[in-house]
C-alpha positions, 0 to 999 in steps of 0.5 A: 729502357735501353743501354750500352756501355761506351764512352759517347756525347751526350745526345741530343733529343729530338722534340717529341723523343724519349728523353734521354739521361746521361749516366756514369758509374765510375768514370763510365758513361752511358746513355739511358732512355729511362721511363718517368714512371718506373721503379726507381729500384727496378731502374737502379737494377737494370743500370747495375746490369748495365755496367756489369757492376760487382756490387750487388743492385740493392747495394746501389742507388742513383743520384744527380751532380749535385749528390741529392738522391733519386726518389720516386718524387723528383725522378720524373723532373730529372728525366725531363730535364736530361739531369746527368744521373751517377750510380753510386753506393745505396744511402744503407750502404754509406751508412754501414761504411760511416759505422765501420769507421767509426768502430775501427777508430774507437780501437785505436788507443788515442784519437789526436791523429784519428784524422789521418788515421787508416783503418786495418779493415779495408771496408772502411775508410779514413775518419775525417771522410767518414764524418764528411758523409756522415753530415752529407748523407745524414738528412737522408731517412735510410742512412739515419736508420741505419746509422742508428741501428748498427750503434753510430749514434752511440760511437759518434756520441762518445766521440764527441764527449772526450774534451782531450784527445777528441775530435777538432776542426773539420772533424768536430763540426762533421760529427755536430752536424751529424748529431743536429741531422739525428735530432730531426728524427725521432729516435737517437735522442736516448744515446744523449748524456749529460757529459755530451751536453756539457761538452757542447756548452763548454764548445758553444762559450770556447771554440771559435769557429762558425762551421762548429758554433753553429752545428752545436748552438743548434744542438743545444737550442733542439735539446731546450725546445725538446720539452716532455708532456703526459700523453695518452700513447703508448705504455700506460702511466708512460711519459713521452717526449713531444717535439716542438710540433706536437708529435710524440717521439718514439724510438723504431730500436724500441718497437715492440720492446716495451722496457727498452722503449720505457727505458729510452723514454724516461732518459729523452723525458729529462730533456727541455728547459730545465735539465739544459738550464742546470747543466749550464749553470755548472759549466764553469768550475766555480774555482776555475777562471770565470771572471766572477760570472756564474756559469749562466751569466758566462754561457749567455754572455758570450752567446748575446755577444755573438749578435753583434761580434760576428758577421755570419748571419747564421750564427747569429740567427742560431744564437738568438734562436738559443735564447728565445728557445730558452725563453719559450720553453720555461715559460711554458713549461712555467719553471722555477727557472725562467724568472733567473734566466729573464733577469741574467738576460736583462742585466746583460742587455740583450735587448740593445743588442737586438735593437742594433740588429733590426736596421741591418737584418730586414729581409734575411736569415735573422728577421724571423728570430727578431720577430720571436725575440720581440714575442718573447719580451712581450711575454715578459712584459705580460708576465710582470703585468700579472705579477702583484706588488708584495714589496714585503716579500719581494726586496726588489719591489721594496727597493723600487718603491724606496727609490721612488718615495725618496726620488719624489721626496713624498714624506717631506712636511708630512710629520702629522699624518703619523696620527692618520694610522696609514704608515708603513714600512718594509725594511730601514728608512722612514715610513711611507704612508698614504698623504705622501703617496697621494701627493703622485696620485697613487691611492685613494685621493680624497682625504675622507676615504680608506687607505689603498695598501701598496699593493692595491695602488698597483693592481691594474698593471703589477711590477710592470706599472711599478717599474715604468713608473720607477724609470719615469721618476729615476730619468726624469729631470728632477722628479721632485719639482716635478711633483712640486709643481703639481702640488702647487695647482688646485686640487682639480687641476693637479694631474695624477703622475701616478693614475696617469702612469698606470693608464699609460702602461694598460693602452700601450699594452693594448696597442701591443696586444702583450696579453695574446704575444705567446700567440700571435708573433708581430709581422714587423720590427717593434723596435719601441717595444723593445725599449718600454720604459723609454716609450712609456717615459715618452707617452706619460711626459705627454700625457701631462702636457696635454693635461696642462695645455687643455688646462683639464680637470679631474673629471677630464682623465678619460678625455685626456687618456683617449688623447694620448690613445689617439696619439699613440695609436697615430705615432706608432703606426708605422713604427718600423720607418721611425726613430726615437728622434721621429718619435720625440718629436711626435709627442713632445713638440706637436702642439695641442691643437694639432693633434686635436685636430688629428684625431678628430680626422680620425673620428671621421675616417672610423667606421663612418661616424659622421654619416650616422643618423644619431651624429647627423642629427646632433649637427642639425641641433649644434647648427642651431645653437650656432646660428643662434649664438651668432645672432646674439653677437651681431645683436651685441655689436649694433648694441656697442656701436659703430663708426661708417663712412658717410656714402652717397647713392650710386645706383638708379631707382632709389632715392635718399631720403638723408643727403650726404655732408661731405663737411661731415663724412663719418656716421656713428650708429648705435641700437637702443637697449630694448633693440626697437630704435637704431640711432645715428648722427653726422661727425667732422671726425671720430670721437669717444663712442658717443652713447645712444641718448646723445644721437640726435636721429632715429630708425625705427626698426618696425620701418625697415623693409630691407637691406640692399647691398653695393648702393653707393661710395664713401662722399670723399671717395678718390673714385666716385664713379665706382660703387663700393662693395663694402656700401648697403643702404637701410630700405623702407617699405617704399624703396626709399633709402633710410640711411646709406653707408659705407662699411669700414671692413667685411666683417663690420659689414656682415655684423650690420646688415645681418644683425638689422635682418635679424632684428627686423625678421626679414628672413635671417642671416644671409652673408658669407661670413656669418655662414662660415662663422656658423659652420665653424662653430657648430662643427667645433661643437660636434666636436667637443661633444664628440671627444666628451662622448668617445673619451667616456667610451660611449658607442654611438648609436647607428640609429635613435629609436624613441618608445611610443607615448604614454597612453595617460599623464598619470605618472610622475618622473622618479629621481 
């Protein structure tokens, strides 16, 4: 490497030349041919003795324009793209002067000027740009180390703990930029005291600039997540703090020192959920001016406002990831804490607050913590799943199952089931008891068998069913007649509002996968699941709808619940496109056949069921069926009677053996009730159905050799010319016409001549319209049977197998 001292151009580099990097140190300037694969430090000292500097080489290092370090990792890029390079003191060295400063600023009485203050020491430099590179440099792991070994972590602690006469403005959000740089590494955590972390509380619900609510929300939300667990490493019988990612943090001060090391780690233990929780609960003075909020209510008031209150986007990621940090670390640390911190959250709606976010954050810094926040309250949701129903230990249960007793007016006209021995009561009012619960479909409907306690009506779906079936009876537009009208039905055809209620609950926790969320984090907004009353409100409106509508009974509950799981599964499908009016209309104005007609689509699409053997197999029966049925209703028809047009042959090679009247051009035929005769007579004009005793002509059906289509015209046609495609003529076995008519309609027409094939064994039915009669039928039959076996949660089988056949007929069928 080669280098002089003047004050030259950049140079321009030859294609296939050394590259050639630019140089400065202190307004100096030098080109410098520098091997990619040295040394950095080897680099570092032949450019001191370039410049002749009077820093020693070790004191120095290089950097780029932009301040970021040069290491052995990036020097070969930044020799290739002929990055301008600057000589400038050692990452240690700024680390020595930060401290200098801090320690000469700690001498001086008072720090309300120790902005501007100018040391006695010429090593150091003024405060304000000693914390500017204190937050500039801190990432660096030399500057860190260094820092924390000559005491800065500790000096610029007991900075920040003054309230009085500390650090402001720039100042102040240098130094919490510092400390948030420190807590990435896994030392300096011991320095930390209770006084800082309520003076970072009291900053993060007073100070108003972002450049400094951003550096402390971080800080406090690294402190919540920065839970301790019993680990096998180091000391025996020592507890030491794991990070978020699983290490074990271990102080470089205390290596090799095992009661220093044991002492650092017992006070970074008290970090995590808990500690940060107590402290913020006596952030504010309970005499000072809280506006009647208690110090969480008032620390995470302020923070929830923040995600609607500003528009810096990092703020209000940081400020969200503070609350699903706090939400994550007690539960998993299973505090005593966490259901009072789920329950301040609640009541100040943070959920809306996150809702309003999801439109304008796709894409940005935010999303990944609506995604977090939307994991958390499936934990929540899971967690009040699991959590029983003792209303006589838990006041708020009790007053839900008040609210929704009286909401329901379940105890009215009830006064003789006090005799039954089922009542019961927690707390003032009248006793609730089985009959009234009975009347929502919640315990054991029939009469005759056991009562199911509160708790037992509850079991599948905890608080969680007690709460959704609570907002469905408090929002719901008189939930009273609503049961009413239930109670008014039949007792098969009465829907279950609370069997109902709890299904609802498990399939849409199904659907969100709830039960695994502390594990898997959803890949899109789920705006819905934040609103889960609501939803579910929606999902059970429907699934009485549906129950009504398919006028279901009670053995039909599964069928009707796979409905609403086909329906939910469908609407929700792409729930990051879709509003609550899009989601209304889906399940409240669908109608009932398309969406059976939907979800048998999806039948057909999943898992190829209808290309099974098992399926294809029954829709050869349901075929059938079908074809037999329908030759049953053509039979029916020629049994009832029908009026034709009198026609007259048209075609070539048959001759009739009835001549038309046109005096008399309608013909009324009608079959015998042993269905062997077809009789017929002429009329001037249509009368009463005549019965078949007063018809004067016969056919044998035995005589019936066929049917020929398209022979002829109506006798009082406009165009006699033209063959009608409506006319067919009843052939004998010796081409001779029979009968020639003119059918009124299609569907007269196939009835007829498919009804004569039927009953004269020619064949079967052949007409277009019975085909399509026959299709339609069978595959609404496969369907049914379908939706009966699916809405059991049958599997179908890929293949039927049948065992082989008994060796003897000694054997009998035990029931």
């Amino acid at each position: 490497m080669e280098g002089q001292p003047h004050a030259a151009p950049t140079p321009v580099t030859r294609k296939g030349a050394i590259p050639t990097n630019m140089v400065t140190y202190k307004g100096r300037r030098i080109p410098a041919r520098i091997d990619p694969e040295a040394r950095v430090a080897y680099i570092v000292e032949i450019m001191a003795t370039s410049f002749a500097t009077q820093e020693h080489h070790i004191t120095l290092c290089l950097r780029d324009e932009a301040d970021n370090l040069v290491t052995q990792n990036n020097l070969p890029s930044k020799v290739y793209n002929h990055d301008i390079l600057k000589l400038v003191p050692s990452p240690t060295t700024e680390a020595l002067v930060v401290v200098h400063s801090l320690r000469a600023s700690t001498q001086r009485t008072s720090l309300g000027d120790s902005t501007v203050n100018v040391p006695a020491s010429s090593d150091a430099i003024p405060l304000k740009l000693a914390l500017f590179n204190l937050q500039k440099y801190i990432k660096e792991e030399d500057f860190a180390v260094e820092f924390m070994l000559k005491g800065g972590m500790k000096m610029l602690v007991r900075f920040l703990e003054r309230s009085e006469g500390g650090l402001t403005g720039n100042s102040l959000a240098y130094a919490l930029q510092g400390v948030r740089g420190i807590l990435e590494f896994e030392s300096g955590w011991g320095d930390l005291s209770d006084t800082f972390i309520d003076r970072l509380l009291h900053l993060v619900i007073s100070a108003s600039q972002p450049n400094i609510l951003r550096p402390a929300t971080a800080i406090v939300r690294k402190l919540v997540i920065s839970s301790p667990q019993f680990t096998g490493e180091g000391v025996a019988g020592l507890k030491m703090p794991v990070t978020p990612y699983g290490q074990v943090k271990k102080d470089r001060r205390s290596k090799g020192k095992g009661k220093e090391r044991a002492a650092d780690a017992d006070s970074v233990n008290q970090y995590g959920f808990d500690r940060v929780y107590r402290r913020i609960k006596g952030v504010i003075d309970p005499e000072g001016d809280g506006h009647g909020l208690s110090g969480v209510e008032l620390f995470f008031k302020v923070v929830v406002k923040r995600l609607e209150g500003t528009g810096d986007l990092e703020l209000v990621a940081q400020s969200l990831g503070l609350i699903n940090s706090c939400l994550r670390s007690g539960y998993q640390e299973n505090s005593k804490l966490y259901p009072e911190l789920v329950a301040v959250l609640e009541h100040l709606s943070v959920r809306r607050y996150v809702s309003r976010l999801m439109p304008t954050c796709a894409n940005n810094v935010v999303e990944p913590q609506i995604l977090n926040f939307q994991s958390r309250y499936a934990v929540i949701l899971q967690h009040r799943r699991l959590r029983p129903v003792r209303p006589a230990t838990n006041p708020h249960q009790e007053k839900m199952l008040r609210e929704l007793w009286d909401a329901g007016k379940l105890g009215i006209d009830q006064d003789d089931t006090a005799s039954e021995g089922h009542s019961y009561t927690h707390g003032h009012g009248a006793a609730r008891h089985a009959a009234g619960w009975r009347k929502i479909g919640l315990g054991d409907m029939e009469e005759d068998t056991g009562f199911l306690t509160e708790m037992d009506m509850f079991r599948d779906v905890g608080e969680l069913g007690l709460e959704c079936l609570h907002w469905f009876a408090m929002h719901e537009d008189s939930f009273h007649n609503l049961v009413m009208e239930q109670q008014a039905r039949p007792p098969d055809r009465r829907c279950p509002i609370g069997r109902a209620s709890a299904d609802c609950v498990k399939i849409l926790a199904e659907h969100y996968k709830i039960s695994q969320a502390a594990h898997h984090s959803p890949s899109s907004f789920q705006l819905f699941l934040l609103n889960f009353s609501r939803l579910h409100q929606l999902v059970l409106r429907f699934f009485m709808r549906m129950w009504q509508e398919s006028e279901s009974r009670t053995p039909d509950f599964p069928r009707v619940s796979f409905l609403v799981r086909s329906q939910i599964r469908l609407s929700l499908a792409d729930e990051g496109n879709k509003t609550w009016l899009h989601l209304e209309q889906d399940f409240l104005a669908t109608e009932y056949r398309t969406i059976r007609d939907r979800q048998m689509e999806l039948l057909e699409k999943e898992d190829g069921m209808m290309g099974r053997p098992a399926v294809r197999e029954l829709r050869e029966k349901l075929g059938k069926d079908a074809y037999d049925v329908l030759a049953e209703q053509r039979v029916g028809c020629m049994l009832q009677g029908g009026w034709f047009n009198t026609a007259s042959l048209n075609v070539s090679g048959i001759s009739a053996m009835v001549k038309a009247n046109p005096s008399k051009p309608l013909r009324f035929l009608r079959l015998s009730p042993n269905r062997k005769v077809i009789a017929w007579d002429e009329f001037h004009q249509r009368i009463e159905n005549p019965s078949f005793e007063s018809l004067r002509e016969r056919i044998e059906i035995s005589t019936i050799a066929s049917i020929r289509h398209s022979t002829g015209c109506a006798v009082n046609s406009r165009s006699p010319n033209l063959v009608s495609k409506l006319s067919f003529s009843i052939m004998s076995d010796t081409e001779h016409s029979l009968l020639d008519l003119d059918a009124i309609h299609a569907a007269q027409l196939a009835e007829w001549t498919d009804g004569i094939r039927v009953l004269g064994g020619e064949g079967g039915m052949t007409s277009i319209e019975t085909a399509n009669y026959v299709h339609i039928l069978a595959e609404l039959a496969l369907k049914v049977r379908l939706l009966d076996i699916t809405g059991d949660g049958v599997e179908i089988p890929e293949k039927v197998t049948y065992g082989s056949a008994p060796r003897s007929v000694d054997f009998v069928f035990a029931k």
